[in-house]
DSSP file (Angstrom, degrees, kcal/mol; ACC not computed):
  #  RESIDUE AA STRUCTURE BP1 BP2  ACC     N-H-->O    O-->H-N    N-H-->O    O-->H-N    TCO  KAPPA ALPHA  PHI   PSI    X-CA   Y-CA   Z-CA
    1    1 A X     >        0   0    0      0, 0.0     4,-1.1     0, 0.0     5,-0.4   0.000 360.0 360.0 360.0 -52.4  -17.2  -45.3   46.4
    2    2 A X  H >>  +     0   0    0      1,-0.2     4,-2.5     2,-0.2     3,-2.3   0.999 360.0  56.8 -56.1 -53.3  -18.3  -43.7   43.1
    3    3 A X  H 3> S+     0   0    0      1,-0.3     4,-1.5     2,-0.2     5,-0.5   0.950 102.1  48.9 -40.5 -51.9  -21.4  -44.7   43.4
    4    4 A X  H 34 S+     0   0    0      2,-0.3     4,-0.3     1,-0.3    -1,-0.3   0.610 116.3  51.1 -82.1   4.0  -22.2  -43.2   46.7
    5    5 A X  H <X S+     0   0    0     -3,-2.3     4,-1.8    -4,-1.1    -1,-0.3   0.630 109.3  40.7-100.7 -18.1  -20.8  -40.1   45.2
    6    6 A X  H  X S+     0   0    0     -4,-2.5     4,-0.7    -5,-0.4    -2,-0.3   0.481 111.8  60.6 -87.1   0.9  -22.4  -39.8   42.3
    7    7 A X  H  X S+     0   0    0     -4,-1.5     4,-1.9    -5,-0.4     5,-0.3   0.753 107.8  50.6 -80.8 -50.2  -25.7  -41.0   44.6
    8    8 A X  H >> S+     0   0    0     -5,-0.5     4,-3.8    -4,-0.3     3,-0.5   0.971 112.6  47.0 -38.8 -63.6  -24.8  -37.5   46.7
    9    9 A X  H 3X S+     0   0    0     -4,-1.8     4,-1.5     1,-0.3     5,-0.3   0.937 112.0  49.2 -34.4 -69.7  -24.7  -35.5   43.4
   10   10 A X  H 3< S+     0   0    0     -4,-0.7    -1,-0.3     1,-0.2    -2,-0.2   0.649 109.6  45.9 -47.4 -45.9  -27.5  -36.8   42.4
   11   11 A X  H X< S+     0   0    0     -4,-1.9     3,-1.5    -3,-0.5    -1,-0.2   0.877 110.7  54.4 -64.7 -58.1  -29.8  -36.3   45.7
   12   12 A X  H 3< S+     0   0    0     -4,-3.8     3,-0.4    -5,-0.3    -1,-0.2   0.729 106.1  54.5 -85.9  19.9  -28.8  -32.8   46.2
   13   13 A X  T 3< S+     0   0    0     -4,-1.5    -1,-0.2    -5,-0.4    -2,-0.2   0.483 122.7  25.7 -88.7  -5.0  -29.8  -32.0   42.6
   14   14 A X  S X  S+     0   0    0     -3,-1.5     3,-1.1    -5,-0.3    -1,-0.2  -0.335  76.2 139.2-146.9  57.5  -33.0  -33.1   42.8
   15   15 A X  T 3  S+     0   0    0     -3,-0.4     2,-0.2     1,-0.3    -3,-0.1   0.831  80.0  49.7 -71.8 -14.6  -33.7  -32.9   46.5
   16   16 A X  T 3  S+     0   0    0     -5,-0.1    -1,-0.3    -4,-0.1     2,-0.2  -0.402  88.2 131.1-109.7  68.5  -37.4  -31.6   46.0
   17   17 A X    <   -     0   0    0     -3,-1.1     2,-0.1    -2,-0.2    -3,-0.0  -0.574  66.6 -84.0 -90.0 165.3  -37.7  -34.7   43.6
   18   18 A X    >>  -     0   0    0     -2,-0.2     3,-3.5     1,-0.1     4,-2.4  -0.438  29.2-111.8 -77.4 165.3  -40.8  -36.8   44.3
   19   19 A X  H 3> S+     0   0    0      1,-0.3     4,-1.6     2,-0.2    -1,-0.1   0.704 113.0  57.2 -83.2   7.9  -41.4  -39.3   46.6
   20   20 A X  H 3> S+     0   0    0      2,-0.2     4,-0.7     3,-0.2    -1,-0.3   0.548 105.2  58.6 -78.7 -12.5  -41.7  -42.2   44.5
   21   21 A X  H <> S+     0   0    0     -3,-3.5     4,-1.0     2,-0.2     3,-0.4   0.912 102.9  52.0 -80.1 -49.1  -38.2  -41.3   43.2
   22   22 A X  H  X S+     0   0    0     -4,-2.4     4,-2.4     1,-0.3    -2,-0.2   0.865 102.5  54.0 -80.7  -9.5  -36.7  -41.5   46.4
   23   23 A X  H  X S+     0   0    0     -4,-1.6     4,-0.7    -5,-0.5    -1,-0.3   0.956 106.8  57.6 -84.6 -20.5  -37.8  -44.6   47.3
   24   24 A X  H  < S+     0   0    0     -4,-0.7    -2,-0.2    -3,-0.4    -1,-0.2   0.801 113.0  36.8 -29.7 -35.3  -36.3  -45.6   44.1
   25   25 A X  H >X S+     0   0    0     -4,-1.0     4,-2.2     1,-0.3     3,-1.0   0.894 111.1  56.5-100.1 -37.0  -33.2  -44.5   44.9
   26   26 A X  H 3X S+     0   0    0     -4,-2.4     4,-0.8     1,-0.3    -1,-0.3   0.618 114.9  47.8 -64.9 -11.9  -33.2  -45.5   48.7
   27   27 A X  H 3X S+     0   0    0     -4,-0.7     4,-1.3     2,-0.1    -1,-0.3   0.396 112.7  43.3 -84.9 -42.2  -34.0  -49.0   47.2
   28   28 A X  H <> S+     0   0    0     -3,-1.0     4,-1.3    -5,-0.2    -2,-0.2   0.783 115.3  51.4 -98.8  -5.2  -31.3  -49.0   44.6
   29   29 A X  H  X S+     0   0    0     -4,-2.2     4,-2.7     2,-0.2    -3,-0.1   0.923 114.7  43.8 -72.6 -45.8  -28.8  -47.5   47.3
   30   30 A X  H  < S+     0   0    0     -4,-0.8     4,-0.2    -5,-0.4    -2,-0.1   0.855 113.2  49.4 -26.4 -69.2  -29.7  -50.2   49.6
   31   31 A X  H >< S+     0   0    0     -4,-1.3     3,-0.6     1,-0.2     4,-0.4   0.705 106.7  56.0 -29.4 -65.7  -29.6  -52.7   47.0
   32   32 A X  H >< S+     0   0    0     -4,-1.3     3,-1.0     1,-0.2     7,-0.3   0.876 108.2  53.6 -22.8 -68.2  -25.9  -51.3   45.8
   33   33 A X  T 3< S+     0   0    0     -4,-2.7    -1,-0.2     1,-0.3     3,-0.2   0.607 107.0  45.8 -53.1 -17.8  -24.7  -51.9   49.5
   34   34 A X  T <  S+     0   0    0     -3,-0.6     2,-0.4     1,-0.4    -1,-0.3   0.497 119.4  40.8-120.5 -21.8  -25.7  -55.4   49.8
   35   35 A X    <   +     0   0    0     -3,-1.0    -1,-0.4    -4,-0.4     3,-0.2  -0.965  64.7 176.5-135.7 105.5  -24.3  -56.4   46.3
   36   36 A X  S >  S+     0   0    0     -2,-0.4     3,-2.5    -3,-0.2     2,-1.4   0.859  86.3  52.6 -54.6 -65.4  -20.7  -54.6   45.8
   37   37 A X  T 3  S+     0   0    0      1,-0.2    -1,-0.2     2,-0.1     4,-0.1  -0.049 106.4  57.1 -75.3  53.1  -20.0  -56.3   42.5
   38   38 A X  T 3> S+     0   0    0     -2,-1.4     4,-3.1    -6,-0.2    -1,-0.2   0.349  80.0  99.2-133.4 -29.8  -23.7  -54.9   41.4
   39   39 A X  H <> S+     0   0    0     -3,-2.5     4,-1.5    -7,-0.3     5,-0.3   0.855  76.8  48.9 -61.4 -49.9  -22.6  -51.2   42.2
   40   40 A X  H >> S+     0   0    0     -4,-0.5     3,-5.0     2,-0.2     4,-1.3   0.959 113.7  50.6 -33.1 -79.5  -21.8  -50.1   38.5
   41   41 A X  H >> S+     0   0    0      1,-0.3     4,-2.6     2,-0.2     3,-2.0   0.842 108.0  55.3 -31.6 -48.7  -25.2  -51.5   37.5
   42   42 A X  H 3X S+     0   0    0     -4,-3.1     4,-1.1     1,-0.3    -1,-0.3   0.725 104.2  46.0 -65.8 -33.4  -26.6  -49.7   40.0
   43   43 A X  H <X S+     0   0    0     -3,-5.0     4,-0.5    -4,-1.5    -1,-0.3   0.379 106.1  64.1-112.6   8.8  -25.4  -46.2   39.3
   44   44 A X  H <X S+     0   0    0     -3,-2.0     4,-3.4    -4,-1.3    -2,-0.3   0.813 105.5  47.0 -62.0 -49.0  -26.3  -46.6   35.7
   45   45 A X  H  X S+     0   0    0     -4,-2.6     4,-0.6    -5,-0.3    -2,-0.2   0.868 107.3  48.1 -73.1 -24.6  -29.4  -46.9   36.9
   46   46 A X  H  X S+     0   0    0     -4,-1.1     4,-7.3    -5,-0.2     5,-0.3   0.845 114.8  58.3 -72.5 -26.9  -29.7  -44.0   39.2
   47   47 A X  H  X S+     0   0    0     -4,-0.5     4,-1.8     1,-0.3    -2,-0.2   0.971 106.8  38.7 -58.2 -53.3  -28.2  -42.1   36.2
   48   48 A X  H  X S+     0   0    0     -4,-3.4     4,-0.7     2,-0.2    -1,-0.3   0.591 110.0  59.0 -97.6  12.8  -30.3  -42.6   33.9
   49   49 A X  H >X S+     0   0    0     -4,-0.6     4,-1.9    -5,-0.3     3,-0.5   0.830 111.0  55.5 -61.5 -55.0  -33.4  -42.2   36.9
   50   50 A X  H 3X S+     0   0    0     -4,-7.3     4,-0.9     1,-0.3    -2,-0.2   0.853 108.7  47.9 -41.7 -30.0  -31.3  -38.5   37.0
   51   51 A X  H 3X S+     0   0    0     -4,-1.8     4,-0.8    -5,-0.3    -1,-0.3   0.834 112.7  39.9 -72.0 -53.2  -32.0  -38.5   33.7
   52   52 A X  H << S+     0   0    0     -4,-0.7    -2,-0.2    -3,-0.5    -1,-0.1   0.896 117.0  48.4 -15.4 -80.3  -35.4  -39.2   33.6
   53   53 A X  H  X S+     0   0    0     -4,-1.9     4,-0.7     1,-0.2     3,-0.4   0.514 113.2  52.6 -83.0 -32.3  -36.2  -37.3   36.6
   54   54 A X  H  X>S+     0   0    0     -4,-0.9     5,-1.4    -5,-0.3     4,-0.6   0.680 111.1  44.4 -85.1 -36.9  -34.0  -34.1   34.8
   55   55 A X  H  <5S+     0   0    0     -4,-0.8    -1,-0.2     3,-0.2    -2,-0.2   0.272 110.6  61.0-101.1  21.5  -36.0  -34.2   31.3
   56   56 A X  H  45S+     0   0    0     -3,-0.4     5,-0.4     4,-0.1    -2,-0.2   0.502 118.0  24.6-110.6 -41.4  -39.5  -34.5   33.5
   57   57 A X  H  X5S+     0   0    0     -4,-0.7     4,-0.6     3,-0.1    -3,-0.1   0.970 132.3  34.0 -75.1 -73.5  -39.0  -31.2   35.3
   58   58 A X  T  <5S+     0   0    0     -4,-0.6    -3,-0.2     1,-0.2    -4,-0.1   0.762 128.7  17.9 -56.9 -51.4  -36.9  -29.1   33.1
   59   59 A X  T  4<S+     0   0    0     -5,-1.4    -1,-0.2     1,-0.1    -4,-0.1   0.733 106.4  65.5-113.1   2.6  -37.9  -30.2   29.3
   60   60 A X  T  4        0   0    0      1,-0.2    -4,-0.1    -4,-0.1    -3,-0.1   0.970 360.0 360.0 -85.8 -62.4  -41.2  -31.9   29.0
   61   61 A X     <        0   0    0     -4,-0.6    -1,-0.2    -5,-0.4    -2,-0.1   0.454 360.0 360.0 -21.5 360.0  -43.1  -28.7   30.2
């Protein structure tokens, strides 16, 4: 259940993200679903995609 709320957060903070990100994430949500005990890993990973995805818009420029 945390995951798929921290997946929400995540999506509408970067809704005009590109689209190679959300198929990342539609891939790792998927992924998530299909594997329960996986779902921690899983929203590490989207975190630190947020993360990623946060220091590529905002601070790299």
């Amino acid at each position: 259940m945390a995951f798929r709320r921290s997946y929400r957060k995540f999506r509408s903070r970067f809704s005009g993200g590109t689209s190679k990100v959300k198929k990342q994430l539609s891939r790792a949500k998927r992924y998530a679903s299909n594997n329960k005990k996986k779902a921690a890993t899983m929203t590490t990973i989207v975190m630190a995609l947020g993360a990623y995805v946060a220091y590529d818009k905002f601070i790299k420029k």
